[in-house]
C-alpha positions in Angstrom: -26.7 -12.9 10.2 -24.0 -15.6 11.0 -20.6 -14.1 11.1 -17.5 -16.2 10.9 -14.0 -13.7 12.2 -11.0 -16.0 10.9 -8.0 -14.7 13.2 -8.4 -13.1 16.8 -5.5 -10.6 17.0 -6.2 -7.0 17.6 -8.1 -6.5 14.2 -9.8 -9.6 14.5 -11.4 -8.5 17.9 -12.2 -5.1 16.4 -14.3 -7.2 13.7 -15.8 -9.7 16.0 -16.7 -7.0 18.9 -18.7 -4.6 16.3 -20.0 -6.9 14.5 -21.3 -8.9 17.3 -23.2 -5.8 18.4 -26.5 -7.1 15.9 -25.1 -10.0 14.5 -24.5 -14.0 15.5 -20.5 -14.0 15.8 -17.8 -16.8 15.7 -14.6 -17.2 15.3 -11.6 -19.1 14.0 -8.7 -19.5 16.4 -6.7 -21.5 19.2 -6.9 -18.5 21.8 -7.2 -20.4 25.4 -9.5 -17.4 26.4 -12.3 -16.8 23.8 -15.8 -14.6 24.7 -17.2 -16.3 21.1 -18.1 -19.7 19.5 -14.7 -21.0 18.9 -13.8 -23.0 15.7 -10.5 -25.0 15.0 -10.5 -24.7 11.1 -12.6 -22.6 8.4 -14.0 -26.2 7.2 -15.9 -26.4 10.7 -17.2 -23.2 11.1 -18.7 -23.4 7.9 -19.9 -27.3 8.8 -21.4 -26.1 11.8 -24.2 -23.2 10.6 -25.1 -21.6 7.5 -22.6 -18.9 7.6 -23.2 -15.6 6.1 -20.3 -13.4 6.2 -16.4 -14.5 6.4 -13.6 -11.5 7.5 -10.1 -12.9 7.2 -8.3 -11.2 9.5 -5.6 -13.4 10.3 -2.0 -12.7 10.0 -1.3 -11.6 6.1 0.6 -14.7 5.2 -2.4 -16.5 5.9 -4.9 -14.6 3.4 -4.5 -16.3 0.1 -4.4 -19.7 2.4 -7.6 -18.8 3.7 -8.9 -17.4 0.8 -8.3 -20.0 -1.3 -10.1 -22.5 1.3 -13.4 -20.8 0.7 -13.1 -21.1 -3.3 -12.6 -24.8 -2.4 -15.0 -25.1 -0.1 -17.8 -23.1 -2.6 -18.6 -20.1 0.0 -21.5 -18.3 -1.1 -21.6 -15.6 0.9 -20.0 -12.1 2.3 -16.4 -11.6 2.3 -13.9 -9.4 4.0 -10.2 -9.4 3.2 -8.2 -7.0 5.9 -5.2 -5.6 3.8 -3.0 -5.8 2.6 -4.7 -8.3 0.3 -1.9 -11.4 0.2 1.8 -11.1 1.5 2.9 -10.9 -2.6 1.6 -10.6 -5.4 -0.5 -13.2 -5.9 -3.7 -13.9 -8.1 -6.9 -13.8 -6.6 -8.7 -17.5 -6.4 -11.7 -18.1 -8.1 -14.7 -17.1 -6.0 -18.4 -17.6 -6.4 -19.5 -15.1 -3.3 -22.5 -12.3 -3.4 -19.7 -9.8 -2.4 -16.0 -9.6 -1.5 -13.7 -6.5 -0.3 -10.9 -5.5 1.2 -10.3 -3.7 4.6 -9.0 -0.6 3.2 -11.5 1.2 6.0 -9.6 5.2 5.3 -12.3 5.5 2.6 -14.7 5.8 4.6 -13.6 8.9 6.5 -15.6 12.1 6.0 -12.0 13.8 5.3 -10.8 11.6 2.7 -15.0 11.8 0.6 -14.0 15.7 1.3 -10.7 15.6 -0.1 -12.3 13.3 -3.0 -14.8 15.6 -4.1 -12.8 18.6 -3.6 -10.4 17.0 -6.2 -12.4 15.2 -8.6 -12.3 16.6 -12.0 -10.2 20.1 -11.1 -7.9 21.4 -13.2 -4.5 22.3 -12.5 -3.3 19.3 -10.1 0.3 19.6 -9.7 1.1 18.0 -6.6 -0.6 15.7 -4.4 1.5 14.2 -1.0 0.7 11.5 1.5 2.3 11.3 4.8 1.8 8.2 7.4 4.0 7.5 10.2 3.2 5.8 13.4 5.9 4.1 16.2 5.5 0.5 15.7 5.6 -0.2 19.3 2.3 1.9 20.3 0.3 -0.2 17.4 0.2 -3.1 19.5 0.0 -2.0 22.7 1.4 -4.5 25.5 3.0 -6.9 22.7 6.5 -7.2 22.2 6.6 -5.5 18.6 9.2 -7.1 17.3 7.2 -10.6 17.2 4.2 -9.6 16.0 3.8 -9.7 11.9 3.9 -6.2 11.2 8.2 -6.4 12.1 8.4 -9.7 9.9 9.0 -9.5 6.1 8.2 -13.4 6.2 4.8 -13.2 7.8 3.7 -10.8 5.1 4.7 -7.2 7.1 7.1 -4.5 6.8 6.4 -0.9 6.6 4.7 -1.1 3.2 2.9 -3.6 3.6 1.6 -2.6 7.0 0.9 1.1 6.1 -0.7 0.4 2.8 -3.5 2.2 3.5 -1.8 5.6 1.5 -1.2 3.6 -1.7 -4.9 2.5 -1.5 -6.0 6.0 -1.0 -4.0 7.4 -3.5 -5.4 5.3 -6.0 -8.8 5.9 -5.3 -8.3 9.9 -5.1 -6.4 10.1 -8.1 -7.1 6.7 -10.4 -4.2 4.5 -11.2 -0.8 5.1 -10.2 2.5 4.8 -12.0 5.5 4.4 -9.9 8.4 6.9 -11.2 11.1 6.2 -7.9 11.1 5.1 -4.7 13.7 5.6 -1.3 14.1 3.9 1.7 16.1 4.5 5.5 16.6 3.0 8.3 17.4 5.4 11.1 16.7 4.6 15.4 17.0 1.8 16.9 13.4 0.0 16.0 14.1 -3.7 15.0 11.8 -4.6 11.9 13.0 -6.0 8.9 13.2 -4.1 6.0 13.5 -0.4 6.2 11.9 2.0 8.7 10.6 4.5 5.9 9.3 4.2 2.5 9.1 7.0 0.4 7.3 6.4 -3.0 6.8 8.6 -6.2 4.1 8.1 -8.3 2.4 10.0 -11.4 -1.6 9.4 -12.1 -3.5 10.5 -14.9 -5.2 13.5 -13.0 -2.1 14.5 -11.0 1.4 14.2 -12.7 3.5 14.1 -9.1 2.6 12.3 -5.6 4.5 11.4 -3.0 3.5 8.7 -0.9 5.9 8.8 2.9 5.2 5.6 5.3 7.5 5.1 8.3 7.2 3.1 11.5 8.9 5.7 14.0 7.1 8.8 14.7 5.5 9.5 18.0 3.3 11.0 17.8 1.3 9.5 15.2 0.8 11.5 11.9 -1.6 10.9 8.9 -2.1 13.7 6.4 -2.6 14.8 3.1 -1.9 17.8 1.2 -2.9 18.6 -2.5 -1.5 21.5 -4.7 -4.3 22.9 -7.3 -2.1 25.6 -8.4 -3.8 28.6 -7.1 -4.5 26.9 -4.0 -4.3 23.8 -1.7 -6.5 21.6 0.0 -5.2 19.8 3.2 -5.9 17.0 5.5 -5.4 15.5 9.0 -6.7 12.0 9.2 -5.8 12.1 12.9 -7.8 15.2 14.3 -10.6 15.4 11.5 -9.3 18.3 9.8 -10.4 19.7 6.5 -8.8 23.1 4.9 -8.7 24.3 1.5 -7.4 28.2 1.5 -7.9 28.9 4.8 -11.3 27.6 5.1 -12.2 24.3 6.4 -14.2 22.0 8.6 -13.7 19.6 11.2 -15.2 16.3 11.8 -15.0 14.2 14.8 -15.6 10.2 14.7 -14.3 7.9 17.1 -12.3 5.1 16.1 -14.8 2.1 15.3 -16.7 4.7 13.2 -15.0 3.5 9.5 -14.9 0.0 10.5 -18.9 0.2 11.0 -19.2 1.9 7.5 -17.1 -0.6 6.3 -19.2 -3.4 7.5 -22.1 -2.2 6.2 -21.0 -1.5 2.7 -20.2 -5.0 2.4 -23.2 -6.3 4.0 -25.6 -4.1 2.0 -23.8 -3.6 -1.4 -24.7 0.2 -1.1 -21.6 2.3 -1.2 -19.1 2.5 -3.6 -16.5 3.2 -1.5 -15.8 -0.5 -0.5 -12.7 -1.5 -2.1 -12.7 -4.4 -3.8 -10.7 -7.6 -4.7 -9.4 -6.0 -7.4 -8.5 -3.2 -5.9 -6.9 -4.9 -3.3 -4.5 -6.8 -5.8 -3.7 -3.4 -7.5 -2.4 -2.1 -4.2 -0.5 -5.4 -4.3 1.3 -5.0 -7.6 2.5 -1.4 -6.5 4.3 -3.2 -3.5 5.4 -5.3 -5.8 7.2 -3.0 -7.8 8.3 -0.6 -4.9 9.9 -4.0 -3.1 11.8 -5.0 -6.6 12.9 -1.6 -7.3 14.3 -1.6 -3.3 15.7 -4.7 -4.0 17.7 -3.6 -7.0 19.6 -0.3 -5.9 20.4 -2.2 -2.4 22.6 -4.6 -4.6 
């Protein structure tokens, strides 16, 4: 398979280093120093081979741009989207591709399809609480943080945007998600634009009350889940693997490429419904949306 990675940051080179392991891999980028094919555009790669598979992975004011190229170009093939989806809220371009998803890569963790199951269809959901919070300055090791996209409202970052992975998995735990409130804070001396911590409340069909936390300062890193069920709880730790639900659990242990391989092969293969898609991608979008117009009005 011919594999086209558009973007060479950190996530890029996660893509193109896995995927290169059984597949034909180049890229699109200006990096001096490049280990693959090198491209200038996304109209020459594809003019060069018959390309396969696309992954967009350049910075997320880019995506619809280079999204939008392939529905003018007519791309036929595999596509990858790393999230969020677009920088706003957007409408998808018309596509005619075999498959297209979006790098929501969490759903593939044996903790959250435990936490799935556990959940799906019980009764007496009262309370359901995600929690994410990583320094900003240790997710891109050996970069100054405050130029990199993730500090930059304009380049399509911000804590929201950046950690978007708990609105995603909300949604797919629970169905979809009405926002009720949302609070923000800045506190520490990190420079990003925006605020350092989201909190979000939200009410699903299955569970009347979740709380969705995302902030850019803690060290050490935390990503967990807790669910009430009335008589007792289930709990999660994205981070070490752990499982519990009243005391009795399991652990899992997978290293760090193992839900971007998953990922990969559900869009490659078509098998597993855990890929998110396009759709899903601009749903995740409208709740930032909202959240950032609701911010937007109580800071006036």
């Amino acid at each position: 398979m011919n594999v086209v990675i558009v973007g060479l940051g950190s996530i890029g080179s996660r893509h193109a280093r896995l995927l290169a392991e059984a597949h034909d891999v180049s890229v699109v980028s200006r990096r001096p120093q490049c280990e693959y094919p090198q491209f200038a555009s996304i109209n020459s790669a594809l003019a060069s081979d018959d390309i396969d598979y696309v992954v967009i992975a350049s910075p997320t004011e880019y995506h619809f741009e280079h999204l939008n190229e392939l529905s003018q170009l007519g791309f036929g093939g595999l596509v990858l989207i790393e999230k969020p989806l677009f920088d706003d809220g957007r409408s998808i371009p018309p596509l005619n591709v075999i498959r297209a998803g979006v790098g929501y890569n969490l759903r593939f963790h044996p903790v959250i399809d435990k936490v799935r199951h556990t959940v799906l269809g019980a009764e007496g959901l009262q309370h359901a609480e995600f929690l994410v919070g990583q320094h900003i300055e240790d997710s891109r090791p050996g970069r100054d943080y405050r130029t990199t996209y993730s500090a930059r409202l304009d380049r399509g970052g911000g804590v929201i945007r950046d950690l978007s992975h708990e609105i995603d998995l909300a949604r797919y735990i629970f169905g979809e998600l009405e926002v009720l409130d949302c609070n923000t804070g800045r506190r520490g001396s990190v420079e990003v634009d925006g605020p350092h911590e989201v909190i979000v409340r939200a009410s699903a069909s299955s569970c009347p009350d979740i709380s969705i936390t995302m902030n850019c300062l803690d060290r050490p890193a935390r990503r967990s889940i807790r669910v009430d069920l009335g008589s007792e709880s289930v709990s999660a730790d994205l981070l070490t693997g752990r499982f519990d639900k009243s005391g009795s659990g399991a652990s899992f242990s997978i290293d760090r490429d193992y839900t971007y391989r998953l990922l990969h092969e559900a869009v490659i293969s078509g098998r597993d419904d855990r890929l998110a898609t396009l759709w899903d991608g601009e749903a995740v979008m409208n709740i930032i949306e909202e959240v950032d117009s609701r911010i937007a009005e109580t800071s006036r």
